[in-house]
C-alpha positions in Angstrom: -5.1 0.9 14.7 -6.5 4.9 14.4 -9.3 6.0 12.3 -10.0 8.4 10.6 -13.2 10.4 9.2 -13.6 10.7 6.0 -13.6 14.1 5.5 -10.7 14.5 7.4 -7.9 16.5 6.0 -5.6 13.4 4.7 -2.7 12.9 6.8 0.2 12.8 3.7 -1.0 16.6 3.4 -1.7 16.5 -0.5 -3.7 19.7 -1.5 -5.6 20.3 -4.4 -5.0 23.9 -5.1 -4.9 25.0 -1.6 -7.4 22.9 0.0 -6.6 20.3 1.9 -7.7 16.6 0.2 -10.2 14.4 2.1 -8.7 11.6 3.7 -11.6 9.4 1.3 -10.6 11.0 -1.6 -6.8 10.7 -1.1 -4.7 7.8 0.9 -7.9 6.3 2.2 -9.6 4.9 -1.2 -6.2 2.8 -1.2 -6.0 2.1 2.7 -9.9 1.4 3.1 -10.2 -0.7 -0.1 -7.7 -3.4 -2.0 -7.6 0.1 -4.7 -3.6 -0.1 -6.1 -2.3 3.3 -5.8 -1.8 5.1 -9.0 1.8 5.7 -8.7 5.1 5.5 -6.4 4.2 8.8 -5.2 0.9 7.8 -4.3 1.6 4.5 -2.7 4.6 6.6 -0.9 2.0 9.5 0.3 -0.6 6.6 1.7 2.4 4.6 3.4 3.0 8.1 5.5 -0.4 7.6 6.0 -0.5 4.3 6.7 2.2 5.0 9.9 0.0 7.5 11.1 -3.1 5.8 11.4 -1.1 2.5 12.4 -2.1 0.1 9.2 0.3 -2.5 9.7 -1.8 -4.8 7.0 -1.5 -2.1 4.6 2.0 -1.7 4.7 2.8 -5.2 5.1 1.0 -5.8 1.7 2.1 -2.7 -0.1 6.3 -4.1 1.0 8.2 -6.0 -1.2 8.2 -9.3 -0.4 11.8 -9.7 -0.8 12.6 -6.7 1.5 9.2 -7.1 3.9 9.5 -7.5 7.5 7.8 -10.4 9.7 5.8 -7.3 11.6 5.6 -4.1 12.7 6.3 -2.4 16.0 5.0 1.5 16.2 5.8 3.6 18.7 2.9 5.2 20.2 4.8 7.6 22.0 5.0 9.5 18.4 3.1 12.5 16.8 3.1 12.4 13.1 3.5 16.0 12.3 3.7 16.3 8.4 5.4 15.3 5.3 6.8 17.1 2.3 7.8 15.3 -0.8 10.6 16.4 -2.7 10.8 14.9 -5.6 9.2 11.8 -7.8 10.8 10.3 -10.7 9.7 7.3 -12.4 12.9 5.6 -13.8 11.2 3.4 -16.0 7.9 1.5 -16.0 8.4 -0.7 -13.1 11.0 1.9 -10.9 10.2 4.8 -9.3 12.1 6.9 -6.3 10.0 9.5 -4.4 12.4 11.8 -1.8 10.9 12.6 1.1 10.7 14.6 4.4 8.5 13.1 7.2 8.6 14.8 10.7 7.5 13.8 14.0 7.9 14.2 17.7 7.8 12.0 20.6 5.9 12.7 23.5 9.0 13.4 25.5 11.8 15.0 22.8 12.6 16.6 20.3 11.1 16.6 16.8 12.6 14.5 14.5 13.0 14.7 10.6 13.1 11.7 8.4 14.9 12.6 5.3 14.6 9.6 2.9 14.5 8.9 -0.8 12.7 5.1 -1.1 12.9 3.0 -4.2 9.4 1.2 -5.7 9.3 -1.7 -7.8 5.9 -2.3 -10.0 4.6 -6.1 -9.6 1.7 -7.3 -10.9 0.0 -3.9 -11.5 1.0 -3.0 -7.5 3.6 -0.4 -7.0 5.6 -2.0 -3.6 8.0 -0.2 -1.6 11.5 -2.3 -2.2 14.0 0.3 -0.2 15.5 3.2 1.0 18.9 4.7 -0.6 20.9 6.4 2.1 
């Protein structure tokens, strides 16, 4: 597991006009804390995070159980190197889909792009990842 100070540029890359946010004031107030994130996108944007900083608790919790995996293996070999969200549509008041591009490079290769859109279910107040649609 990585940290991360504070006042740290967050890893997901939002911005508030064109600064940078704080790492405390973004994903880390949900990744620090048992704080639900506020929406799909949000819970999406702190699982980016989540890989980065290698919070396998975090994203555990934050998976649907009916999807989850036992564990997680990450690859330390790999850079995170940024992410760009698409889009973000909240279907209804339990469904969401946030589309996604996360990139990253391995030590030895090339850099690699992650196009995805993921589906959320809302349970309990928590938005969860459930899948992605390919």
């Amino acid at each position: 597991m990585k940290t991360l100070a504070p006042t740290a540029p967050c890893p997901c890359g939002r911005v508030q006009g064109k600064k940078p946010l704080a790492y405390a004031h973004c994903c880390g107030r949900f990744l620090d804390s048992d704080t639900p994130a506020l929406d799909a996108e949000s819970l999406m944007r702190s699982r980016y995070s989540a890989f980065v900083l290698e919070r396998e608790a975090y994203l555990l919790h934050t998976w649907h159980p009916d999807k989850r995996p036992a564990q997680l293996e990450f690859d330390t070999d790999v850079k995170w190197l940024g992410l760009e969200v698409r889009d973000a549509v909240q279907r209804d008041a339990t469904h969401a889909e946030v589309e996604f591009v996360a990139r990253q490079k391995p030590v030895s290769g090339a850099a690699v792009r992650l196009h995805e859109r993921s589906r959320f279910e809302k349970q309990d107040g928590r938005w969860l990842y459930l899948d992605a649609i390919v």
